[in-house]
C-alpha positions in Angstrom: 40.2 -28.2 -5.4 41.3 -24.7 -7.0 39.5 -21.5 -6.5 38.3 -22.1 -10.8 36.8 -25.4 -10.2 34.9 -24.2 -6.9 33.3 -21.4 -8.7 32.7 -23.7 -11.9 31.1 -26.0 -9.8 29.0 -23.9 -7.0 28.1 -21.1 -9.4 29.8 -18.6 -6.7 32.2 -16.6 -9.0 36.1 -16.6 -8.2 35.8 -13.0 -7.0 32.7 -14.0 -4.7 35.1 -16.7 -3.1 38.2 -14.2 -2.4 35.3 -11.7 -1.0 34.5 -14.8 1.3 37.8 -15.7 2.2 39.0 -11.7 3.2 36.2 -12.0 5.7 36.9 -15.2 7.1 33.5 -17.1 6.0 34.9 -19.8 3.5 38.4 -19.7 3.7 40.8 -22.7 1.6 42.2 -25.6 4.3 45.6 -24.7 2.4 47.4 -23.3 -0.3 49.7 -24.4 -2.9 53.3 -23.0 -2.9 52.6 -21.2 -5.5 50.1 -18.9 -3.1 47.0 -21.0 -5.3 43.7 -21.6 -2.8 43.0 -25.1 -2.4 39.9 -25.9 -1.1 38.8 -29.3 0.6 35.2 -31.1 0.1 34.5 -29.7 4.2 35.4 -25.7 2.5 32.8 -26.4 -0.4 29.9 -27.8 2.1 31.0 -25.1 3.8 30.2 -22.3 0.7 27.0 -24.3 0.2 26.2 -23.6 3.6 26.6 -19.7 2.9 25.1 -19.8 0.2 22.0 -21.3 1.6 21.8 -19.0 4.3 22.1 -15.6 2.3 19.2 -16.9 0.3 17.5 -16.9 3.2 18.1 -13.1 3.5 20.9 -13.4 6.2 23.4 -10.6 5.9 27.4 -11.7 5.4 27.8 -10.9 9.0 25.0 -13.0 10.5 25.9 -16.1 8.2 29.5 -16.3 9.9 27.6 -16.4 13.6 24.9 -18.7 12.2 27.6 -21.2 11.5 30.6 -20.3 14.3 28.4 -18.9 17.2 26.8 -21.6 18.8 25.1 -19.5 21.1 23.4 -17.8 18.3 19.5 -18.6 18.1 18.3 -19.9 14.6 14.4 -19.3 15.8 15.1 -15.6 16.8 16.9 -15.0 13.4 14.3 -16.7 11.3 11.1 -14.9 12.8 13.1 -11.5 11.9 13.7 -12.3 8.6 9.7 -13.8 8.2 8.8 -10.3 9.9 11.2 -8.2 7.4 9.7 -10.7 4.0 6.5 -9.7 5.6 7.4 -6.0 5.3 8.9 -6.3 2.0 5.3 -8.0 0.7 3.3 -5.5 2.1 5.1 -2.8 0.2 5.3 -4.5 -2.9 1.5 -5.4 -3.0 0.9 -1.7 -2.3 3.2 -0.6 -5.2 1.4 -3.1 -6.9 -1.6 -1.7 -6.7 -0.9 1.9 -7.0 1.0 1.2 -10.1 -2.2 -0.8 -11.1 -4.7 1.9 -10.3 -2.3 4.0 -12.5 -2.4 1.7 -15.4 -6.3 1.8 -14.9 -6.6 5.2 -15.4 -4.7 4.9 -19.1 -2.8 7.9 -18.3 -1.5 9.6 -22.0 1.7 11.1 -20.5 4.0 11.3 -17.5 1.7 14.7 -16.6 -1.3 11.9 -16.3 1.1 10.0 -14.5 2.4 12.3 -11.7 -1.8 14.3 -11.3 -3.1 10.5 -10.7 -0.1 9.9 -8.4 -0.7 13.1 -6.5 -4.5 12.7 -5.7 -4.0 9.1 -5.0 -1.5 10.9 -2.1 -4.3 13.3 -1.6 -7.0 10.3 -0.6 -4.5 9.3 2.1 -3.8 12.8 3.6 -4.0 13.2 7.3 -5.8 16.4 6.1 -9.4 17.0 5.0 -9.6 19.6 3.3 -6.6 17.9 1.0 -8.8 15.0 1.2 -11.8 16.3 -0.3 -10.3 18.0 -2.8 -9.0 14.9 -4.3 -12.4 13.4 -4.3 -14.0 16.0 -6.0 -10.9 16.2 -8.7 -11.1 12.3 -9.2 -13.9 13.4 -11.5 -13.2 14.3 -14.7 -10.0 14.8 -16.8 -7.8 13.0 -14.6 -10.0 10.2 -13.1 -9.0 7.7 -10.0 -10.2 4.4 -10.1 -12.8 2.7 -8.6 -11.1 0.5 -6.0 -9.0 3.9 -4.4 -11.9 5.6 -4.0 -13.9 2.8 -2.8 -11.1 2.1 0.2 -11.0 5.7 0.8 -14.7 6.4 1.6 -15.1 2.9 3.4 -12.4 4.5 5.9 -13.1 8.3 5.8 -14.6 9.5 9.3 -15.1 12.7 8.4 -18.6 13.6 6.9 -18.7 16.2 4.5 -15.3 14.1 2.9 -17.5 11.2 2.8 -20.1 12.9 1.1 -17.5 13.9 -1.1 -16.3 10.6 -1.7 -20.0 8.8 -2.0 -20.7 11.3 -5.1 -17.1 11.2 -6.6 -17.6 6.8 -6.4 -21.0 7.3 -7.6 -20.3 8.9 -10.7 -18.1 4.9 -11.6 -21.5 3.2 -12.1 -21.2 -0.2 -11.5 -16.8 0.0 -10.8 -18.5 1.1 -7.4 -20.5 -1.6 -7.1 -18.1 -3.9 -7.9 -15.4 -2.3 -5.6 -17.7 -1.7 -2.5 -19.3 -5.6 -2.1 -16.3 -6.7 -0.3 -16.7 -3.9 2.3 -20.4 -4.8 2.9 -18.8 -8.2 4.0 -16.4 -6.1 6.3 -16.1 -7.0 9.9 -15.7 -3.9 10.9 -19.4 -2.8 11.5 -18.8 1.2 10.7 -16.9 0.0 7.0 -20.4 -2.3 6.8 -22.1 1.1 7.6 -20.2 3.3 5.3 -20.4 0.6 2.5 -24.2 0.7 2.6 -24.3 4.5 3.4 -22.7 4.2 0.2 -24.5 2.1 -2.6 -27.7 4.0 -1.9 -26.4 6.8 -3.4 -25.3 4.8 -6.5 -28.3 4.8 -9.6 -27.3 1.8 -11.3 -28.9 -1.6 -11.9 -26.1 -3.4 -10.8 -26.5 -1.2 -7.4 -30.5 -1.8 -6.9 -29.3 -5.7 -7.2 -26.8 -5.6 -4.3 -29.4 -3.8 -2.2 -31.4 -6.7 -2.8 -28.9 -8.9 -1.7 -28.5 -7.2 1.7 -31.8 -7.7 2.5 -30.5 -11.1 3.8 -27.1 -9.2 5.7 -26.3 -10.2 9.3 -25.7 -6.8 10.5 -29.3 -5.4 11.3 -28.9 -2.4 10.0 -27.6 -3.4 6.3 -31.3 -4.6 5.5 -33.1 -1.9 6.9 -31.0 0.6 5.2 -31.4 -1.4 1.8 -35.0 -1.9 2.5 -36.0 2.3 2.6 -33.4 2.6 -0.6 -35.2 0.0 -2.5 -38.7 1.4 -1.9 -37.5 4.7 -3.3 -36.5 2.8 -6.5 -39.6 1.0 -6.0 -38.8 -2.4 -5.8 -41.0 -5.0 -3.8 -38.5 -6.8 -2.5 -38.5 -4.5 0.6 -41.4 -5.1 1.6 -41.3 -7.9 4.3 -37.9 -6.0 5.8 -40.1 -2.7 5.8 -43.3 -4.9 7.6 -40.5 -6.1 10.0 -39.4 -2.5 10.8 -42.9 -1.4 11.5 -43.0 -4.1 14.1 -40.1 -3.6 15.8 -40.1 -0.2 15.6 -36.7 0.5 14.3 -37.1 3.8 11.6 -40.7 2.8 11.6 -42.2 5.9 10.5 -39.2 6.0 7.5 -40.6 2.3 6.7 -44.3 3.3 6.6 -43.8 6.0 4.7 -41.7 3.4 2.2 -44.8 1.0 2.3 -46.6 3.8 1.2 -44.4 4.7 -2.1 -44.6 1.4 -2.6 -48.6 1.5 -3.1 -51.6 -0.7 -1.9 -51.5 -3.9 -2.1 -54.0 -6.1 0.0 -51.1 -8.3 0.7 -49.1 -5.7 2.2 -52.0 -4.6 4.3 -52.7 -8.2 5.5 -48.8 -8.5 6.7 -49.0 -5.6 8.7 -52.6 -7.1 10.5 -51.1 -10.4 11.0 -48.4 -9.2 13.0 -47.6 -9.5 17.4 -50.5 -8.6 19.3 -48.6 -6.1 21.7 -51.1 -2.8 21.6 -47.3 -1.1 21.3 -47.3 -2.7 17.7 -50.5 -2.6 16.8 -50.3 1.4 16.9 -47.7 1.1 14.7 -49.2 -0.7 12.3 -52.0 1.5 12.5 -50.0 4.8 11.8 -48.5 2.7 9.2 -51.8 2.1 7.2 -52.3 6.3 7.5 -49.2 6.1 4.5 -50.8 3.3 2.3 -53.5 4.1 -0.2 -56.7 2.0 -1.3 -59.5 0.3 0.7 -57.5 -2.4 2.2 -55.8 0.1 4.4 -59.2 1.7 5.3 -60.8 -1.3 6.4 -58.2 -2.4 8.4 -58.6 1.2 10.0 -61.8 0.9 10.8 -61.2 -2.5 12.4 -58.7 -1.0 14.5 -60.6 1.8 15.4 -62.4 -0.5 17.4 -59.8 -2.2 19.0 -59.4 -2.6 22.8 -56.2 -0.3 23.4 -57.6 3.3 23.5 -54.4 4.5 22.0 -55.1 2.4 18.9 -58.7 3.2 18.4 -58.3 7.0 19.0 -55.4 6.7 16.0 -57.8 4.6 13.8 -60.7 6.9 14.3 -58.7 10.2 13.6 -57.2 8.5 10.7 -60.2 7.6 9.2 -61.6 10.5 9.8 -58.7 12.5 7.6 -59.5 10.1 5.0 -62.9 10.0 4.6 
């Protein structure tokens, strides 16, 4: 078969096939007096052979040992070129989504273009001060979106960049939301931590609804934290989380003071009464009423006043006392 009907017939183009034969890959079993390549059906299974293993991403050099080197190791070649694909992915999906966050920000020229290219650098500067500045420029004529400053705050260690960060994100309303729910699901307990840390500081509805959500978290600290937020915005929900913090005396005093903003209700009162018996948490409880209004709360004081711990009825007495 002549060099025409190889091409016609493998899609490898004449020059392709003279490339191949220079180099020794797929070279014609003969040639015609006239100097024409001839190639037999074993030199064409042979091309299709080359041709399956560049696709795999083998280079020219490497296909000639796959197929004449017996010593040389299919697995060890394969895991490299999974480990270089691998590589080329990761890249791509992070072009992907820079070129996405880009898009987001509907930039109006290439000036847009290049200023939400440079402070999307700036968020991933090894320095500070760089990144702060690009947190606190992400706000206003050249905005970044949600999502890059959601993944920069849920990895920034440094504090007052944080802060930065927490206000810049804040100011996306419910974007931030949106873009920090994934890290409250995190793993990593300090992204859980700065993901909460977060939403706190974040006044919109959608925000007081995924603080009500992690008042069911895993992490311990996720309700607690979303427990003293939601009292602030006055929601009720906290409540039991709050009672539950009293009694195990994790940011109790934070958690009475939240029962308190949250006002009197007998119910409230009557959680707190019915809780473990240890005189430990019973003094808790009872420097807990001192922060909730109405009667409820001053009965129960003057029930504990008389209560067999002297700790606890010196507390009741002195509290009632301020009251009354």
């Amino acid at each position: 078969m002549l060099i025409g009907e190889v091409a016609r017939r493998s899609g490898v183009s004449a020059r392709m096939l003279r490339h191949y034969d220079r180099l020794g890959l797929v070279q014609p079993t003969s040639r015609g007096g006239t100097g024409y390549r001839d190639y037999s059906p074993a030199d064409v299974r042979r091309l299709f052979h080359v041709e399956s293993l560049r696709s795999l991403g083998l280079s020219l050099h490497d296909v000639g040992r796959a197929l004449d080197d017996p010593s040389f190791a299919a697995s060890g070649i394969v895991e490299e070129l999974a480990a270089r694909a691998e590589e080329r992915i990761a890249r791509d999906t992070e072009l992907l989504t820079r070129l996405g966050r880009i898009g987001g920000s509907r930039p109006d020229d290439w000036d847009d273009v290049l200023g939400t290219v440079a402070l999307l650098g700036d968020l991933d500067s090894v320095s500070a001060g760089k990144r702060q500045s690009a947190a606190l420029s992400s706000v206003g004529d050249r905005t970044v979106p949600a999502e890059a400053l959601a993944e920069a705050v849920l990895r920034e260690p440094a504090t007052n960049v944080a802060g930065a960060l927490r206000w810049a994100l804040a100011q996306t309303g419910s974007d931030a939301v949106t873009a920090l729910r994934q890290g409250l699901e995190s793993p990593d307990p300090d992204v859980r931590r700065r993901a909460i840390d977060t939403v706190v500081e974040i006044p919109h509805p959608d925000a007081t609804e995924l603080l009500r959500e992690a008042l069911g978290h895993d992490d311990d600290r996720i309700p607690r934290v979303a427990a003293l937020e939601l009292a602030a915005r006055g929601i009720a929900d906290a409540i039991p989380t709050l009672i539950t913090m009293v009694f195990e005396g994790n940011n109790d005093v934070d958690a009475a003071d939240a029962l308190g903003e949250l006002g009197s209700a007998d119910s409230t009162v009557a959680a707190l009464l019915a809780g473990p018996r240890e005189a430990s948490v019973r003094l808790r409880v009872t420097q807990a009423l001192a922060s909730i209004p109405g009667t409820a709360a001053t009965q129960a004081l003057r029930t504990l006043a008389l209560d067999e711990d002297r700790s606890v009825a010196l507390t009741a007495t002195y509290l009632l006392d301020r009251r009354e």
